[in-house]
N, C-alpha and C positions, 0 to 999 in steps of 0.2 A: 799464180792462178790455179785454182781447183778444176778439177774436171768434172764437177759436177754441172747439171743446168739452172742458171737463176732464172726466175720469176719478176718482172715487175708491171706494173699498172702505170697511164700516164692520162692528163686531160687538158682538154681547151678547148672553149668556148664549148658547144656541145659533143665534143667528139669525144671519145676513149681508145684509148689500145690498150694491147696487152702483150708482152713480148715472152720466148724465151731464151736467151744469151747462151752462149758454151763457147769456150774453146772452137777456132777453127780457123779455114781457110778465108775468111770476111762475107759467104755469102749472106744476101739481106732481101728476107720476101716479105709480102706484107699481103694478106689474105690470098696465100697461094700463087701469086705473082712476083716476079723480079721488080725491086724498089722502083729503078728507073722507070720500067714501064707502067704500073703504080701513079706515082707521084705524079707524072710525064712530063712538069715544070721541071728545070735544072735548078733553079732558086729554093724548091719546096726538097728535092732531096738534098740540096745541100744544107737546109734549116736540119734534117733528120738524122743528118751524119754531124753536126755539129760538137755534139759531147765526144765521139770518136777524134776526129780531128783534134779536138783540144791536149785529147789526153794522148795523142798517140797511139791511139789502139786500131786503128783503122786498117782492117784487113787479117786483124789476130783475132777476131771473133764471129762467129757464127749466130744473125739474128732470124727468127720467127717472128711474125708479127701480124696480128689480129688488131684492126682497126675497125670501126662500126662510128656510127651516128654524124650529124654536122658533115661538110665538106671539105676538100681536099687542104686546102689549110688550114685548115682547123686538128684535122687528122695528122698535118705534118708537126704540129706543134706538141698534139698529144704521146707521139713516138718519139721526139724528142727529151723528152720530161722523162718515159719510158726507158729508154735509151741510158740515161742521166742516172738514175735511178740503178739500174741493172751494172751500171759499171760501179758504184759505190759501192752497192753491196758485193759486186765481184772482189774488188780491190782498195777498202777503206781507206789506200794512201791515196787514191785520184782523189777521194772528196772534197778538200779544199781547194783543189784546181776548178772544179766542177762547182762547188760553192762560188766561189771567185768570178766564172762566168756566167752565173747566172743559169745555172741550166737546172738545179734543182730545186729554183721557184718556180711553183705552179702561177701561170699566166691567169689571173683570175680576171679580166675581164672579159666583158658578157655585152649581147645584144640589151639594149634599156627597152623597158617595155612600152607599148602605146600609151598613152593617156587618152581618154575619153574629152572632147571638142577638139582634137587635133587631128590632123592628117595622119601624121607620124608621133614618134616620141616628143620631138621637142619640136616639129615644123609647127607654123601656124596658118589658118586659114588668113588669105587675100582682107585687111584691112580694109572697110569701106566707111568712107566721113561721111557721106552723104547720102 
């Protein structure tokens, strides 16, 4: 591992992060807050630490993290991807593990939009026969 700092980007559904990774002791904030307290689900930080856990890094690095837009799962999905991302290009030998789990496709789905005579996307208004 380099001691320099990576950069990477992550996204889902409308959310984004932006992380920077080094060398360190494992702490992990996410707009100036400790993760835990952040996330405050135990299922959403665990979605966020998932590429750590895979690769066994978890605790040998030092994460920043700038989340913005969409809601807290959606954000946990986008730091993940982020996360994903930043250890690949730390250490190009986790990428196939990280490929393997699935952690560096981006979750492309998305809310579907309304359609116009419907309630919702796909609901329909109350059928009347008569």
């Amino acid at each position: 591992m380099e001691q320099s700092v990576i950069l990477a980007t992550g996204g889902r559904k409308e959310a984004t992060a932006s992380i920077r990774m080094k060398p360190g002791k494992g702490s992990f904030t996410i707009n100036n807050r400790i993760a835990a307290q952040y996330l405050m689900r135990e299922t959403l930080m665990q979605k966020a630490q998932e590429p750590l856990e895979a690769t066994d890094t978890l605790g040998q690095v030092d994460i920043i993290c700038n989340a913005t837009g969409g809601g807290l799962t959606g954000q946990a999905g986008a730091i993940r991807l982020a996360v994903a991302r930043a250890l690949a290009k730390m250490n190009p030998d986790l990428q196939p593990k990280l490929r393997k789990g699935g952690f560096l496709t981006r979750d492309s789905r998305a809310v579907e939009r309304k359609k116009y005579g419907r309630p919702k996307a796909r609901k329909r208004f109350q059928y009347s026969k008569r």
